[in-house]
N, C-alpha and C positions, 0 to 999 in steps of 0.2 A: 547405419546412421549414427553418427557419433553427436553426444549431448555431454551438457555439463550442467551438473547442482549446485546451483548456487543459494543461498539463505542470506535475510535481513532478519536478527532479531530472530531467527526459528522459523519467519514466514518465508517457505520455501519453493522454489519455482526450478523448471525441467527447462534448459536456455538451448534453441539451436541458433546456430549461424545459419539463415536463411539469407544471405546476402548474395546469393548466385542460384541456388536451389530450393523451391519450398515443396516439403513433404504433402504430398495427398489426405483431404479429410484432417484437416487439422483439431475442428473439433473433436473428431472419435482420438485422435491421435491421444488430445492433452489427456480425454478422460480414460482411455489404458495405461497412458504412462503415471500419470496422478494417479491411480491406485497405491493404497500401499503398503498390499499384501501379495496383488501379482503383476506389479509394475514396479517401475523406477519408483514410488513414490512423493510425493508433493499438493502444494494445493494451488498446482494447475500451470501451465507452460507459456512459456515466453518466447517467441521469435523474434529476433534482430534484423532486421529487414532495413534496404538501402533508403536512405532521410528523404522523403517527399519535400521538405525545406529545409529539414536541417541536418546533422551530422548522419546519423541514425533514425528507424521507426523502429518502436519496439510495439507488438502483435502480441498482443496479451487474451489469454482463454484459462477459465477455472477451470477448476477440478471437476465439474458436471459440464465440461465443454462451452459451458457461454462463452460469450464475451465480454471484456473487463475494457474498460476505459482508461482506466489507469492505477496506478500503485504506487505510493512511496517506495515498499521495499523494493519492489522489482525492478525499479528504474535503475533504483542507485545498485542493482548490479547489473546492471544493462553495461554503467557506464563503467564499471571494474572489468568486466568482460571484455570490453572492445577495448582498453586501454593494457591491461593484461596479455592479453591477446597478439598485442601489434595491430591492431587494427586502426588505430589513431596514436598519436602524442598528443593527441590537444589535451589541456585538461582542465579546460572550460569549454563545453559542451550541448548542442541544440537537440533535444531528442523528440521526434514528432510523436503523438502518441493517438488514440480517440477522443481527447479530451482537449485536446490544443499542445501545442510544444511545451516541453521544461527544457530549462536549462541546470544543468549539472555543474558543479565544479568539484574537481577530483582534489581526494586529499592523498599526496603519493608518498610512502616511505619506503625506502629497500628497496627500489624502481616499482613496486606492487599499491594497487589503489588501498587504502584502508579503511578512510570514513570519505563520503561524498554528502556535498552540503547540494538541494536542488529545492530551487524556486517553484515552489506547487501552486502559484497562481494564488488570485484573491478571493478566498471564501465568499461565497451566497448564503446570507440566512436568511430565513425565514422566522415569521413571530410562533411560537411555541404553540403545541399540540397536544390535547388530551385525547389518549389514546392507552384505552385497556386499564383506566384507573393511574397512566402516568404521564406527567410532563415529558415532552417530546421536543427538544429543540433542535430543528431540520439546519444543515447545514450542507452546500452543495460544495466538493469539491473534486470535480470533473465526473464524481461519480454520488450518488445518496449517501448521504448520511441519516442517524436519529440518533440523537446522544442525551442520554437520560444519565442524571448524577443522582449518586444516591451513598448511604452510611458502606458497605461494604459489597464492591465487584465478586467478590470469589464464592459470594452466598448466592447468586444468580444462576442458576439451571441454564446454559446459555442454547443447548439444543432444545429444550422447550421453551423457557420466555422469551430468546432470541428470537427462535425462528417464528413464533408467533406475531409476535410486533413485526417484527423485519417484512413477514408476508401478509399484515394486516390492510385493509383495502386501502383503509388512510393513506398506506403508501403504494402508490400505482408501482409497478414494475419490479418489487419488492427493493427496499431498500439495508444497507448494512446498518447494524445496532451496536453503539458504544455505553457501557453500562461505567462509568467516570466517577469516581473519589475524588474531593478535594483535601490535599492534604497539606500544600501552601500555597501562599499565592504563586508560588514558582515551583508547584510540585502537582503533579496528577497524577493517579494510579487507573489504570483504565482494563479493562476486556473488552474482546471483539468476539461480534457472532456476523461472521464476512459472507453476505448474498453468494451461492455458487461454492462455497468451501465450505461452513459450516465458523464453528470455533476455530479460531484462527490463534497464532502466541505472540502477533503482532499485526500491524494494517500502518500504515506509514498515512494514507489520506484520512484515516480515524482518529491519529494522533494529533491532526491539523484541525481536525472537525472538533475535538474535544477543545484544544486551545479558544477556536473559535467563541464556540459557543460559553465556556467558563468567563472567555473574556466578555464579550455582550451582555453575561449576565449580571458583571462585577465581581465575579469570584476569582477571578486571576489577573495576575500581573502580562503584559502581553512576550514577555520571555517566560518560558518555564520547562522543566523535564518533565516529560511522559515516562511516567516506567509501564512494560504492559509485560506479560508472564515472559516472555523472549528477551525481556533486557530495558535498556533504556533510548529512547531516541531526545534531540533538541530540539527544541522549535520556537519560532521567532515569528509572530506577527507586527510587521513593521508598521509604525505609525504613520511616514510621508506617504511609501509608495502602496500601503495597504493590501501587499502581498507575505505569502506566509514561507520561511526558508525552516526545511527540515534539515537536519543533520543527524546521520546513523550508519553505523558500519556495515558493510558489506562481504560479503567471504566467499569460498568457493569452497563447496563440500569435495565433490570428486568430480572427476570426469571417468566417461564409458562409452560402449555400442551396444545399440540393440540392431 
C-alpha cells in the first residue's frame, strides 16, 4: 500500500488515494500507522475518497482511530494532493467532509500547490462557561471547540489541563481545547490539546475557533494571524457572508510503502 505525508504547520496526516480501493479496518489502520515509534508516524490519517457532491471526500481518523469531522490542516492538503497528483486542475475546489462541504481555492506556484485558502463555514458560539475555575468560550466549527485566553499559552501543561477540560463532563463527547494570547488585535498566539491526538503544533478549525471567540469577545479585529508552535496560519471572519476563510500552507513530507 503506497501513502504519502503530508503536514499543515507540523499538524501531520498519513493520506491514501482511496479513490478506487479502501484498505480494511481503517480505524486500527490510522492508529498503527500514527504511531511514531513503530509506524509511519502522524496524528492520524486521511483518506481521499470519490466527492458524494463535490470534487472529493476526505475520511478523516486520529491517531486513537476515531473519527474527525474535520480539519483545517488536512483539508488544505487534501487539496495539494489531488492537484499535485493529477487528479484535478481545478483550483477552486468542493471537498465533502462530516462536517458539510468546504471549498478550497489553490494557490499554485511552479505548477505545485503552495498555500490554499478554504471556506470553514460560519462559527456557532455559544455564551461562555465556567469550568474547572475557567472561562470557556464554546465555539462549533464542524467539530467542538473550548477556547480559554489567558497571559501565557506555553505555561499550560497541555496533557494535563488539556486533557482535563477537554474530557470534563461540561463537554459531552470530549471536546478540543485552545489555550489563546491576545497579542494584537490582528495577532493571536494560541496552543492546542486536539481530542483523539493529544498536543497538537497546529489545528486549523482551532485557529477559526480562536478568531471567533477573541472576536465575540471584542478582543480582536475580524482579520488577524494565528501563530501556533508549527507556524503561522490567516484567517478572516467576514462581516456580509459571516463565514470564516483560513489560509495556510501545505507540503508534502515524503511518500512510501508499507
Amino acid at each position: 500500500m503506497r501513502f504519502t505525508k503530508m503536514e499543515g504547520l507540523g499538524n501531520d496526516y498519513i493520506y491514501l488515494n482511496c479513490l478506487k480501493e479502501v484498505p480494511e479496518d481503517l480505524p486500527g489502520l490510522a492508529v498503527r500507522l500514527s504511531d511514531r515509534h513503530f509506524g509511519v508516524g502522524a496524528d492520524g490519517l486521511i483518506c481521499i475518497r470519490p466527492g458524494r457532491e463535490g470534487d472529493f471526500t476526505m475520511e478523516m481518523y486520529n491517531a486513537d482511530g476515531s473519527r474527525g469531522a474535520m480539519c483545517g490542516n488536512g483539508i488544505r492538503c487534501v487539496g495539494k494532493y489531488v492537484y499535485d497528483n493529477g487528479l484535478t486542475r481545478k483550483t477552486c475546489l468542493t471537498i465533502d467532509t462530516d462536517a458539510g462541504p468546504r471549498f478550497l481555492r489553490l494557490h499554485v506556484l511552479g505548477g505545485q500547490v503552495r498555500e490554499v485558502t478554504v471556506d470553514m463555514g460560519e462559527p456557532k458560539l455559544s455564551p461562555p462557561l465556567e469550568v474547572q475555575g475557567e472561562t470557556v468560550y464554546p465555539v462549533d466549527m464542524g467539530n467542538p471547540h473550548g477556547v480559554i485566553f489567558c497571559p501565557e499559552p506555553e505555561e499550560i501543561d497541555l496533557e494535563v489541563r488539556g486533557a482535563a477540560l477537554g474530557r470534563d463532563p461540561a463537554f459531552p463527547g470530549e471536546w478540543n481545547m485552545e489555550f489563546a494570547a491576545v497579542e494584537a488585535r490582528d495577532r493571536l498566539r494560541v496552543r492546542v490539546w486536539e481530542r483523539g491526538s493529544g498536543p497538537t503544533l497546529a489545528c486549523g478549525t482551532g485557529a477559526c475557533a480562536v478568531l471567533a471567540a477573541a472576536v465575540k469577545s471584542g478582543q480582536s479585529d475580524r482579520r488577524a494571524t494565528v501563530a501556533l508552535p508549527g507556524g503561522e496560519l490567516k484567517v478572516e471572519w467576514e462581516r456580509e457572508s459571516g463565514r470564516i476563510l483560513l489560509t495556510g500552507p501545505a507540503c508534502t513530507v515524503f511518500q512510501g510503502e508499507i
